[in-house]
C-alpha positions as YAML, in Angstrom:
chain: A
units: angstrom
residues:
- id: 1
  name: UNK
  ca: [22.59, -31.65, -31.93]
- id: 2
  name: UNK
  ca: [22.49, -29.96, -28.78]
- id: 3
  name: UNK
  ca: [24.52, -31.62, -25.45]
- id: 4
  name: UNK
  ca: [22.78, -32.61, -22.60]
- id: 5
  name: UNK
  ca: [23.55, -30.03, -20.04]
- id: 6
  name: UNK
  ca: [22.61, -27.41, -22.63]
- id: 7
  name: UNK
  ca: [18.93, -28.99, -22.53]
- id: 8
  name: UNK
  ca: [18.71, -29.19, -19.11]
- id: 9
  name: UNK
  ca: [20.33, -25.75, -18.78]
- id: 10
  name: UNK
  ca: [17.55, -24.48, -21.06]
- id: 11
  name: UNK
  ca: [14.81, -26.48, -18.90]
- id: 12
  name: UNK
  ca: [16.06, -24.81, -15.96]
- id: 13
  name: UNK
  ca: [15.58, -21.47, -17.49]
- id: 14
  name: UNK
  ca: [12.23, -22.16, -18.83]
- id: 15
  name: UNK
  ca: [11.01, -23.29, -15.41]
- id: 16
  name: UNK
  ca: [12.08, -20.38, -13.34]
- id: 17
  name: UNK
  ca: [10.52, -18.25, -15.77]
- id: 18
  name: UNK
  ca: [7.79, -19.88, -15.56]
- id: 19
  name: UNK
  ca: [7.64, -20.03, -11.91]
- id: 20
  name: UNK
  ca: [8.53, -16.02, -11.97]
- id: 21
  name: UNK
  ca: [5.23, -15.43, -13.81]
- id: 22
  name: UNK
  ca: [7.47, -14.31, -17.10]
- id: 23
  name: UNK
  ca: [6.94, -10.91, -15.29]
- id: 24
  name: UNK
  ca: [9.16, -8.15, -16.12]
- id: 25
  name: UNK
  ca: [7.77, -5.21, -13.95]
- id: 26
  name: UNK
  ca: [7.68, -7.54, -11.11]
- id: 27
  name: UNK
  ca: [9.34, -5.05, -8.43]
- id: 28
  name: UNK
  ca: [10.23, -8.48, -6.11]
- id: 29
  name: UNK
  ca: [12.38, -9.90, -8.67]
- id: 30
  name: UNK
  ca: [14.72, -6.80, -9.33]
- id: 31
  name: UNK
  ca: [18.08, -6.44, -8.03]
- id: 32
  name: UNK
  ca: [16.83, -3.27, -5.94]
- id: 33
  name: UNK
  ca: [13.61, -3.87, -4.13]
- id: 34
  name: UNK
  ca: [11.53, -0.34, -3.33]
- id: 35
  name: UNK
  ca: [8.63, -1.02, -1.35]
- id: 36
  name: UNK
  ca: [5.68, 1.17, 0.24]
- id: 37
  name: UNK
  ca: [6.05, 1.10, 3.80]
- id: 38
  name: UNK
  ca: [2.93, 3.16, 4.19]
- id: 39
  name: UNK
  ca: [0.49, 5.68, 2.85]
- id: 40
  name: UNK
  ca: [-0.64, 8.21, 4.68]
- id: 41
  name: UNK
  ca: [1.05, 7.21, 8.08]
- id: 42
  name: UNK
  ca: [-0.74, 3.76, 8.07]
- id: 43
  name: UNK
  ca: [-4.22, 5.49, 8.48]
- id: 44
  name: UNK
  ca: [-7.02, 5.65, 6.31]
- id: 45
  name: UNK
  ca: [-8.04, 9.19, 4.92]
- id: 46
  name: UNK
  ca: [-10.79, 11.29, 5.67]
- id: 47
  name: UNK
  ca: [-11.40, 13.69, 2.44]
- id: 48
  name: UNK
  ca: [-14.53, 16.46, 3.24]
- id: 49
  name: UNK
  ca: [-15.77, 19.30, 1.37]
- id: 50
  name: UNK
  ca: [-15.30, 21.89, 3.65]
- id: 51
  name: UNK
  ca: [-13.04, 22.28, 7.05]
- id: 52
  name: UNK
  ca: [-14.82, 23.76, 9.87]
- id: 53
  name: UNK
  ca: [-11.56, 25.28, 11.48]
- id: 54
  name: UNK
  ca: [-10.19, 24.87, 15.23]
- id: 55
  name: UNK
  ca: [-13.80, 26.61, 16.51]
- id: 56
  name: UNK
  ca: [-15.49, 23.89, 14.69]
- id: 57
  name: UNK
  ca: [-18.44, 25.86, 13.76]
- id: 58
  name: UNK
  ca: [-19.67, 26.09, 9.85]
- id: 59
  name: UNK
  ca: [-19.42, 29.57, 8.50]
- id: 60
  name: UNK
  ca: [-16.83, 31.39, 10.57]
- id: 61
  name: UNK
  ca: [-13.79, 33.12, 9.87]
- id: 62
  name: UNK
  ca: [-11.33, 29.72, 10.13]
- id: 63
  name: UNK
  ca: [-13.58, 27.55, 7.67]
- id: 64
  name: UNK
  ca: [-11.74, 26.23, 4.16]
- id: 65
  name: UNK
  ca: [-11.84, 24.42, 1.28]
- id: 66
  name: UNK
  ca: [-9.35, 21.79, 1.86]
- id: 67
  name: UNK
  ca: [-7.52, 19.17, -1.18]
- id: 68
  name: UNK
  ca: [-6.39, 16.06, 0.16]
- id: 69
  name: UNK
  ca: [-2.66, 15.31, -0.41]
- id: 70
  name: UNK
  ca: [-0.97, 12.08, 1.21]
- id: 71
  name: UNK
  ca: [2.80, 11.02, 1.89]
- id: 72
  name: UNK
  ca: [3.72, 7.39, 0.72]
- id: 73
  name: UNK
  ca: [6.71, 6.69, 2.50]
- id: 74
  name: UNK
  ca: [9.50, 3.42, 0.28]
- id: 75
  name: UNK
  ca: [11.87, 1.40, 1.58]
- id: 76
  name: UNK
  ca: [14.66, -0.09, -0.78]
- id: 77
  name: UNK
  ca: [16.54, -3.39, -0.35]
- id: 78
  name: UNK
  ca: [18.97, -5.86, -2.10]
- id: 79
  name: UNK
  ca: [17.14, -8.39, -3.33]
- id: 80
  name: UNK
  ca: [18.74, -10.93, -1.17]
- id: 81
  name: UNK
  ca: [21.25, -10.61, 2.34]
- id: 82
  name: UNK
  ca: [23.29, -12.50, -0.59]
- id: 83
  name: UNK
  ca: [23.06, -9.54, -2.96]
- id: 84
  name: UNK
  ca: [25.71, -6.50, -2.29]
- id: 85
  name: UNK
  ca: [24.94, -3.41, -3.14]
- id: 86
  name: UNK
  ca: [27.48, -0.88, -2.43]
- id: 87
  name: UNK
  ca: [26.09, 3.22, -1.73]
- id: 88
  name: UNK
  ca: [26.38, 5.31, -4.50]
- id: 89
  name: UNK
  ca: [27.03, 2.60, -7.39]
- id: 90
  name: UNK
  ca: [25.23, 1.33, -9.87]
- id: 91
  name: UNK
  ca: [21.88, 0.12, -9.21]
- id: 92
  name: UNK
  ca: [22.45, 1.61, -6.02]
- id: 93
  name: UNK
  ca: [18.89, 3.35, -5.75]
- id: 94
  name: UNK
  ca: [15.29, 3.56, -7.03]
- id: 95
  name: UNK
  ca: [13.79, 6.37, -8.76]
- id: 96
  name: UNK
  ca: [9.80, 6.66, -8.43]
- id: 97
  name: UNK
  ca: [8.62, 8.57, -11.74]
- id: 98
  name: UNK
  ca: [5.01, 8.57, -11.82]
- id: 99
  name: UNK
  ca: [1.77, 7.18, -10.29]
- id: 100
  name: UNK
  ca: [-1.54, 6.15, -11.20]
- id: 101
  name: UNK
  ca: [-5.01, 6.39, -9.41]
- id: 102
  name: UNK
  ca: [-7.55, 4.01, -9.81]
- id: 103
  name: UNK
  ca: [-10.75, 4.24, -7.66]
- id: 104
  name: UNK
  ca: [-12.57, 1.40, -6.48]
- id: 105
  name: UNK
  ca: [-16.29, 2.49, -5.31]
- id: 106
  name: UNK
  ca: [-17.88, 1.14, -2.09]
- id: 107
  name: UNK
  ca: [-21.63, 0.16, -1.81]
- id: 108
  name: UNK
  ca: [-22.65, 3.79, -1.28]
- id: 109
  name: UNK
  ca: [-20.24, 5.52, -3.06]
- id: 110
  name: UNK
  ca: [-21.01, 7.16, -6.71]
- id: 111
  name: UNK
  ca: [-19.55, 5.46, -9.68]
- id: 112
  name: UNK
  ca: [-18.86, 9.44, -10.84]
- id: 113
  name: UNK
  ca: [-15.44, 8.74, -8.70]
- id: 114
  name: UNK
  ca: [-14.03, 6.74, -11.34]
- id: 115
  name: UNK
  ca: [-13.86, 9.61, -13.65]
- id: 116
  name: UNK
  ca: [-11.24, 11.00, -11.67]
- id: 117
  name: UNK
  ca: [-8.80, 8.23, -12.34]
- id: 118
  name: UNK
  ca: [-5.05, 9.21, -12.93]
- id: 119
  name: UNK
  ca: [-2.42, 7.76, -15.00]
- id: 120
  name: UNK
  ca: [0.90, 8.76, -15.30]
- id: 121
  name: UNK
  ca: [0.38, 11.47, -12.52]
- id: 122
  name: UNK
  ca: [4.02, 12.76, -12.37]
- id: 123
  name: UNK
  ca: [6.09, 12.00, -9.27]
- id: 124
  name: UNK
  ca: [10.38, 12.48, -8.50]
- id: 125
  name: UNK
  ca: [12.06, 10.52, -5.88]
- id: 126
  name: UNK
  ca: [15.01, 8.83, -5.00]
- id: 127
  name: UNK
  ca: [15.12, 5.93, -2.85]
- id: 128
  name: UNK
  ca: [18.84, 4.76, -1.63]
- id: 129
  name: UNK
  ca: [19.50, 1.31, -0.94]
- id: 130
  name: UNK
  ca: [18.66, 0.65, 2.84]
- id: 131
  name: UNK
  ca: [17.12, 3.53, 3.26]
- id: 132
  name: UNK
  ca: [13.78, 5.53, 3.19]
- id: 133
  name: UNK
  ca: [12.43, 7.80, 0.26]
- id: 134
  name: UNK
  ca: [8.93, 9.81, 0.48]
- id: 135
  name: UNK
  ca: [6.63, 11.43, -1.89]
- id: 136
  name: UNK
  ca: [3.52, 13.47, -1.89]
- id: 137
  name: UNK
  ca: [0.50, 12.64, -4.13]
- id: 138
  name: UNK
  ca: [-2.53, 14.27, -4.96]
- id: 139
  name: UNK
  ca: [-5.58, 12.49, -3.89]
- id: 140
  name: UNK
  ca: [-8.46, 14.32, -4.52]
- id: 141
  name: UNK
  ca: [-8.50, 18.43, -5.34]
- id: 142
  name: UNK
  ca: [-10.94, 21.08, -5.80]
- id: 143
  name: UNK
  ca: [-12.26, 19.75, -9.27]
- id: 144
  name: UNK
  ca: [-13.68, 16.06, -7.09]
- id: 145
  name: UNK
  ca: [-15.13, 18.13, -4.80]
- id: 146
  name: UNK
  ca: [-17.05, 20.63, -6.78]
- id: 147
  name: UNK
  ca: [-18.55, 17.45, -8.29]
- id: 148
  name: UNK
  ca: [-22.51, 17.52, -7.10]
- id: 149
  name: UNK
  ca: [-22.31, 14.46, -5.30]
- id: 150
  name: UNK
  ca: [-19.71, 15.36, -3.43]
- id: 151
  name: UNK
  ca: [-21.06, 18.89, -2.93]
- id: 152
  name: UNK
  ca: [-24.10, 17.08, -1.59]
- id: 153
  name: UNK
  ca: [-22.54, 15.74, 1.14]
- id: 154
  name: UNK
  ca: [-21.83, 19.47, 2.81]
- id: 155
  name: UNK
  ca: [-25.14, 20.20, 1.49]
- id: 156
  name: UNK
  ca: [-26.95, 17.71, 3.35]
- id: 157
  name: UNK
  ca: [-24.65, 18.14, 6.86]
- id: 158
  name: UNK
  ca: [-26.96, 19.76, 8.67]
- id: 159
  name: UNK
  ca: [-29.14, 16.36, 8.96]
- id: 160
  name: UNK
  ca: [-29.78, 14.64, 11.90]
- id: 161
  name: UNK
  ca: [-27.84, 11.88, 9.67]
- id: 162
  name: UNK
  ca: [-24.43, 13.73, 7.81]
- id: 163
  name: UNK
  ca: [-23.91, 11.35, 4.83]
- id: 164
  name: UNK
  ca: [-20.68, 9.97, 4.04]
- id: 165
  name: UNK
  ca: [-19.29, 6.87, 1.63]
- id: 166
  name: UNK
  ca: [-16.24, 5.21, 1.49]
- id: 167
  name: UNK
  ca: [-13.59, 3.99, -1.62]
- id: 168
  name: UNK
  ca: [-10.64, 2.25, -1.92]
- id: 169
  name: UNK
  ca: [-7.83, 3.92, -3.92]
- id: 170
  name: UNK
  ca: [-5.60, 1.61, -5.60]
- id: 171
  name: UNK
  ca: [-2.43, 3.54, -6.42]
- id: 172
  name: UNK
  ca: [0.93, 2.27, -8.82]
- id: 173
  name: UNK
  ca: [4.11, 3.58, -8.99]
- id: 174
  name: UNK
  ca: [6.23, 3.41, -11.50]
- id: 175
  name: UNK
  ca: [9.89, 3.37, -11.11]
- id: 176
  name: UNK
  ca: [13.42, 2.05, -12.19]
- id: 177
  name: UNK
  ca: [16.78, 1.76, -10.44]
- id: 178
  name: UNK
  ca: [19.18, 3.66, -11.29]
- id: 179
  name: UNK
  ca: [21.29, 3.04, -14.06]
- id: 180
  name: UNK
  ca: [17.99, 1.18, -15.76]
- id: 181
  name: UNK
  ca: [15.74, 2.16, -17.85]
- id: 182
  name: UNK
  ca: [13.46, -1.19, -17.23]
- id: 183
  name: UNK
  ca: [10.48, -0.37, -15.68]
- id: 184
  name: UNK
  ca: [8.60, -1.60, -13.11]
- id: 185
  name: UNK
  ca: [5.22, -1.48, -10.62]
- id: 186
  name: UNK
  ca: [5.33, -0.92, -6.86]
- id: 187
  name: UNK
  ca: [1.46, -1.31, -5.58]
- id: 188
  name: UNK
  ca: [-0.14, 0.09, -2.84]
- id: 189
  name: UNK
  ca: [-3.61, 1.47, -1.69]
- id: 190
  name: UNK
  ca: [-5.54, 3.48, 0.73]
- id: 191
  name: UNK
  ca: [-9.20, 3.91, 2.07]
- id: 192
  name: UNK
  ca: [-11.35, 6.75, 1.69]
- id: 193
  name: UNK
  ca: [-13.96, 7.95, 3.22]
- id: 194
  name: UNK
  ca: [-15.89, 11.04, 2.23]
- id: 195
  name: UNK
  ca: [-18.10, 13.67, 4.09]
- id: 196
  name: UNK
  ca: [-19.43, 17.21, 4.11]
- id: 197
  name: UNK
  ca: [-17.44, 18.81, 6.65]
- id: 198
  name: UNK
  ca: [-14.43, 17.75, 8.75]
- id: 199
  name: UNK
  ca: [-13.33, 20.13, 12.19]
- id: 200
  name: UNK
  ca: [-9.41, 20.68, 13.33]
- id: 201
  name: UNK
  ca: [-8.46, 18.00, 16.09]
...
């Protein structure tokens, strides 16, 4: 028979796990926190078929076919002010590993975007505790924009009304501290909005 204050230690347990969600890539509940602090600077991104250059006129000398690639910038923390985590010890950073892409079409935007979904997109970074890690992802590359309905949009420029649609990129990292091998999510996400041509500011 168990004792008393084994039951109510096991209640205990079973209610904080329950509370927790039973979670176990739940990136809030890990020793070492790493969060996104922002994507691309805090600002949406503006993703166009071609680049008109600094003279900002279509067919010169300075026009190009651009690929859009973003910095996510993480911040990792103890879990707690409670929790001590001393530099350079176990657990003492997070290591980002990979990424996935999932796109999220807007009213005008083509469902064709979703075929350009990633998972398990590569990525290498090491966050230290209190401190500030960055990567670079791709977001959308020559193969998206080749696409017909996105070549339509530079076709179609030259209206009185350029056409453009916007999507919202959800993006996951995956990622472990160090000295783990458990696994776990850090969300984040960005807007997109498409068009034909973009100019240098």
């Amino acid at each position: 028979m168990k004792s008393p204050s084994l039951l109510i230690l096991m209640a205990v347990i079973t209610m904080m796990a329950a509370a927790s969600g039973c979670s176990t890539d739940n990136n809030e509940l890990q020793r070492l926190v790493c969060e996104v602090s922002s994507v691309n600077g805090g600002a949406p991104l503006v993703s166009a078929y071609l680049n008109a250059g600094n003279d900002k006129m279509v067919g010169t000398d300075d026009d190009f076919l651009p690929i859009d690639i973003v910095s996510v910038l993480f911040h990792a923390r103890a879990l707690n002010t409670q929790l001590v985590i001393p530099d350079n010890g176990t657990y003492s950073s997070f290591h980002v590993t990979s990424y996935d892409l999932i796109w999220h079409p807007g009213p005008n935007a083509p469902a064709e975007l979703t075929n350009f979904n990633v998972t398990g997109a590569p990525s290498d970074a090491m966050v230290p505790v209190d401190d500030d890690g960055m990567v670079s992802i791709l977001v959308a590359d020559r193969g998206m924009k080749e696409q017909s309905w996105f070549r339509a949009l530079y076709d179609d420029w030259f209206d009185s009304a350029p056409p453009s649609f916007s999507a919202f990129l959800e993006i996951n990292f995956h990622g472990h501290e160090s000295s783990s091998e458990h696994e776990v999510v850090i969300p984040a996400g960005l807007t997109v909005t498409f068009f034909g041509v973009v100019t240098e500011s």
